[in-house]
N, C-alpha and C positions, 0 to 999 in steps of 0.2 A: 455533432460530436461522434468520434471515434472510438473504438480499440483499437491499443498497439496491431497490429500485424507483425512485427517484425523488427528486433533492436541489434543494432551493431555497437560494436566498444572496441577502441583501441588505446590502452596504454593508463586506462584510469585504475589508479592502486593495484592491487593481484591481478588483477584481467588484461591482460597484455592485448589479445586478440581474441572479437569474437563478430562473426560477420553473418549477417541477415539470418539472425537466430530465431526463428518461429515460436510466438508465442500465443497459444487457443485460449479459450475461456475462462477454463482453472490447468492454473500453473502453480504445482506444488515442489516448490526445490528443496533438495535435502542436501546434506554433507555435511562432514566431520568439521568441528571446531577448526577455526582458521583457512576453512575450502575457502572461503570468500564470497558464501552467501550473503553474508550483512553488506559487502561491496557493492553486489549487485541493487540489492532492495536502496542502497543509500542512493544511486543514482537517480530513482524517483524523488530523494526526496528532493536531491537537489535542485532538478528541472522542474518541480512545482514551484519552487522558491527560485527559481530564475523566472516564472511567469509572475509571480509579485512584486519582484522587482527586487528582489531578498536576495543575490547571488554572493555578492560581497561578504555579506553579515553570515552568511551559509557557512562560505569557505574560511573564515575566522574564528567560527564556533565547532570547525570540523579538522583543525591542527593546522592554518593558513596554509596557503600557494605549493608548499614544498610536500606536504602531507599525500597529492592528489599523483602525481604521475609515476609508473609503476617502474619500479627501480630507478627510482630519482631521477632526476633532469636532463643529467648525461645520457641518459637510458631511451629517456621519450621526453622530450623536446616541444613535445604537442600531445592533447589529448583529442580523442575524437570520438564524438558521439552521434549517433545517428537512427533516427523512428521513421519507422512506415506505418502510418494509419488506415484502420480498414474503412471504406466508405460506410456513412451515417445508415446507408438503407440501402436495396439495390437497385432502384433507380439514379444513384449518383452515377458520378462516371470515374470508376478511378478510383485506385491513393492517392493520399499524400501524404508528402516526406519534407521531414526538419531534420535536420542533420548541423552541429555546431564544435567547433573547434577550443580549446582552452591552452592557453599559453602562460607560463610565470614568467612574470617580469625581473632586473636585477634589482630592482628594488622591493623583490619578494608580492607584489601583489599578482594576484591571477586576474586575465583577462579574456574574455569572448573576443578571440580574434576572426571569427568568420561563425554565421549563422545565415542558414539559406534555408531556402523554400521549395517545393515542386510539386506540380499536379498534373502536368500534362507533356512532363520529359523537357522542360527547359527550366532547369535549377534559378531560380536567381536569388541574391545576393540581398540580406537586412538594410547592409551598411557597413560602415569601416568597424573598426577594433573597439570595442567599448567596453567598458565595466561593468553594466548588467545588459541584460537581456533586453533586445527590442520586439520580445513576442506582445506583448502587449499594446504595444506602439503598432506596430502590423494590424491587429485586432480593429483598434480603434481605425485607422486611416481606412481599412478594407471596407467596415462599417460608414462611415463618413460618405466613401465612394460610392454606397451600394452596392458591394464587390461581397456579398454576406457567404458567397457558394466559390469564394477564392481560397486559395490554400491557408494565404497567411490567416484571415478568421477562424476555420477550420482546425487548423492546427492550433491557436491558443485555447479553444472552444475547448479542443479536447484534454490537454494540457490541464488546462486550469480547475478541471472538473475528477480531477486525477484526486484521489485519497491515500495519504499511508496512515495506516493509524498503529500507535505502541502505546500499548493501557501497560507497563510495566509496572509504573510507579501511584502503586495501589496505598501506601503508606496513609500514619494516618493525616496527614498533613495535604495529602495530593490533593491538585484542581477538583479532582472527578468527586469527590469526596465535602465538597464546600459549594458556599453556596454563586451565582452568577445569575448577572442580568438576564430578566427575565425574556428581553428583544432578543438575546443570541441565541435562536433558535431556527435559523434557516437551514445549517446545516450540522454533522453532528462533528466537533474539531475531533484531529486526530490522536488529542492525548485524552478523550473524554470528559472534559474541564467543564465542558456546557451539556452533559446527560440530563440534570434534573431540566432545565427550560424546553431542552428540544424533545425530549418523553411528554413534559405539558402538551407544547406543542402538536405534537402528534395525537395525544389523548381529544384534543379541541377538534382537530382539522381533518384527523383519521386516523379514525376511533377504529377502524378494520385493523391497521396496522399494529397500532397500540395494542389490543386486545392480542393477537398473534406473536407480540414480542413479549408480553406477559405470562401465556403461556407455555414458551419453549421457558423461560426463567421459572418456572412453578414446578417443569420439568427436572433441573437442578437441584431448586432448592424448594423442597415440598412443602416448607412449613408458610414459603411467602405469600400473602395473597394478594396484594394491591400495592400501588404507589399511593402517597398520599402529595408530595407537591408543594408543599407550603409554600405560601408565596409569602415572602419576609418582608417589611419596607425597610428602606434600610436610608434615611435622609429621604434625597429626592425620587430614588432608586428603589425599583422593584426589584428583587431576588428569589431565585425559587433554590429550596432545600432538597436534596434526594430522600425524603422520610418515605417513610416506608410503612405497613398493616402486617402484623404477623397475624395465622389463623388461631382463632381461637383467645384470641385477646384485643382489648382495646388499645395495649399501651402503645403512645405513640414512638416509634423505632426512628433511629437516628441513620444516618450514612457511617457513623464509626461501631454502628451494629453490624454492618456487613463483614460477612471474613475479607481475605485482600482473594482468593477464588473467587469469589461470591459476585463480588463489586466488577471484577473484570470479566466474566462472562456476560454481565448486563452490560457491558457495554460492547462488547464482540458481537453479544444478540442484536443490539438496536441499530448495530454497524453495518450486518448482512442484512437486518430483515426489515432494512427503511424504505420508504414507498418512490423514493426518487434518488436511487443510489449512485454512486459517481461513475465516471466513465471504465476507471481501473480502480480498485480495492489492493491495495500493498496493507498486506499485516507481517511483522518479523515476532516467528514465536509466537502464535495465538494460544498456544499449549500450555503456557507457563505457568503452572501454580493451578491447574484443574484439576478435578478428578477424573478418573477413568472413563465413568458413566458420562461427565460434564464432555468427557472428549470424544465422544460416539456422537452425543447432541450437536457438539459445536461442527464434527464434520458432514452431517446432515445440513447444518445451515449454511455452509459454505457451499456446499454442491448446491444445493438451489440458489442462491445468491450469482453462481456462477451461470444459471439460466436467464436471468436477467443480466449481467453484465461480466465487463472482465476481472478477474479475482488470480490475485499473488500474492500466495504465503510461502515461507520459509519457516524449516521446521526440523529435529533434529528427534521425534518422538515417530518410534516403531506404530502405536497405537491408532495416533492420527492416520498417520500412512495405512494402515487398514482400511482404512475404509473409502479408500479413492482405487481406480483404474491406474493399469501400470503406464499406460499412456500420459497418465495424468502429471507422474514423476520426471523432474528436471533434476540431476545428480551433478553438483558442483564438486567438481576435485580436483588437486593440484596436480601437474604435470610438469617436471621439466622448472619447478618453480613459480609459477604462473598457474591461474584457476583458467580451468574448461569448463564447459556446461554442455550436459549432452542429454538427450530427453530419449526416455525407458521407450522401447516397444514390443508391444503385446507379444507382438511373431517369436520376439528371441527370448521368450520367458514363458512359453505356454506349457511346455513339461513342469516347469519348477509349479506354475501355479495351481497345479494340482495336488501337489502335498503341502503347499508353502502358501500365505499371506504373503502381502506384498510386504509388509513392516520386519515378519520372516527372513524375507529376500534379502531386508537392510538388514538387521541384525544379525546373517550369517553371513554377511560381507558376501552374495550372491550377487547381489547389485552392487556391482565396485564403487564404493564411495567413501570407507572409512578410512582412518586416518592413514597417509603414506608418508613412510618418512625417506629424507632426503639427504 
């Protein structure tokens, strides 16, 4: 499994053009409402859900076929998407590169007209034009063959091990907030629906981890002191509860005792600081609804999280932005009608950053990214 290296886009919604755009460790993009940050971050989600086999059911929940090509059909004709993976360790040999095509049909469905492979400079070819994705069909056949060190494996390997997660909907109705089979806990889903199982989970298996996500949350919220887990039966079905120990009291705490802050930095915490984290980490807005203090924490866990693997947020808070290198910043902004993405460097900002934070920078539109109108 991989990190991105390097993503290209042509023609998918705002982002007209954007060619072997380098992407490091932590990748923090910012920009005004409407730059076409949620653009970008959406394309992972979509390519996760093309390695499930989900691409159709994607593009139907995402405004269908006509929604996707950027100034309509007439405009762009074709969409193009294309990854460079960095090699698993340095003994490989090489990237590898997925790169795939999207077409609307007249009968309004979008199709994968061309998905290809490479690792060694001869591109080749899935198969013809089809509805979903054959990364997983790749996977399998490479696997079958013994071919486990081939691109097509490779490439779904890292694909599929890809994470976005959006704890928005903290309400008190939400997944994250009720209770789930106690078995879903291999990994933690990207709306937080399975926290209580896969926190058991962890507390059983590693108990190091546990204890380290317990405390960055004690850090927040000082009165919490423990999980308690309940395991519910529910029929034939085990369920676990997210209850909770407040200090200094026995009463047992519910999940609708958490504030809607509360409940979504524990799942931010358990997101960075799990013991087998995904290939790439996409969060949009981890900021939302924290406090000041929670947002100093949460960028502490992000930058170590980003030591272990690759980490992409989107973020539109001066605060956060404090506390990351100017390097670290990716500034989404419109041009000409069309989003750019251009990544900050240290060299062309070393005066400013002597009287100036970098959240400064954004907020005094030093770093040109706030709203330009047209």
């Amino acid at each position: 499994m991989g990190s991105i290296k390097r993503i290209s886009i042509n023609g998918y919604k705002s982002i007209r053009e954007l060619k072997d755009f380098e992407l490091n460790d932590l990748n923090v993009i910012v920009g005004a409402n409407g730059a076409g940050k949620s653009n970008f971050i959406q394309i992972f989600k979509m390519v996760l859900a093309m390695s499930q086999g989900a691409f159709q059911e994607f593009i139907l929940k995402n405004g269908g076929a006509d929604a996707f090509p950027f100034d309509g059909l007439k405009e762009t004709p074709e969409i193009k998407i294309g990854f460079e993976f960095s090699p698993d360790s340095p003994d490989s040999l090489g990237s590898s590169f997925y790169r795939f095509s999207m077409t609307s049909t007249a009968s309004e469905n979008m199709l994968l007209s061309e998905e290809c492979k490479d690792k060694d400079g001869n591109w080749k070819s899935y198969g013809s034009t089809s509805l979903e994705s054959r990364l997983s069909e790749q996977k399998n056949a490479c696997a079958r063959d013994g071919k486990r060190n081939e691109a097509g494996y490779f490439v779904y390997d890292s694909i599929s091990q890809w994470m976005v997660y959006h704890f928005h909907d903290t309400s008190s109705s939400a997944p994250m907030r009720r209770t789930e089979i106690i078995e879903d806990n291999k990994k933690l889903r990207g709306d937080g629906s399975n926290i209580a199982p896969f926190l058991l989970h962890l507390r059983e298996n590693d108990l190091q981890y546990y204890k380290k996500i317990r405390n960055a949350i004690r850090l927040i919220i000082p009165f919490f002191d423990d999980f308690s887990l309940d395991i519910i039966k529910q029929g034939e079905a085990e369920k676990v509860k997210l209850t909770w120990k407040q200090k200094r009291t026995d009463y047992p705490m519910q999940p609708y005792h958490f504030s809607d802050g509360s409940i979504r930095f524990i799942c931010l915490a358990t997101a960075l600081m799990q013991p087998n984290p995904p290939t790439t980490i996409v969060i949009d807005e981890p900021e939302l609804g924290l406090h000041p203090e929670a947002i100093h924490v949460l960028a502490e866990l992000i930058t170590l999280a980003a030591k272990q693997t690759q980490v992409i947020i989107a973020t539109q808070s001066p605060l956060l932005l404090d506390n990351f290198a100017i390097d670290d910043i990716i500034v989404a902004k419109r041009k000409d009608g069309a989003t750019i993405f251009e990544r900050l460097k240290e060299e062309d900002y070393n005066v400013w950053l002597e009287d100036y934070s970098v959240g400064k920078l954004w907020t005094h539109d030093i770093i040109h990214g706030g709203t330009i109108y047209e």
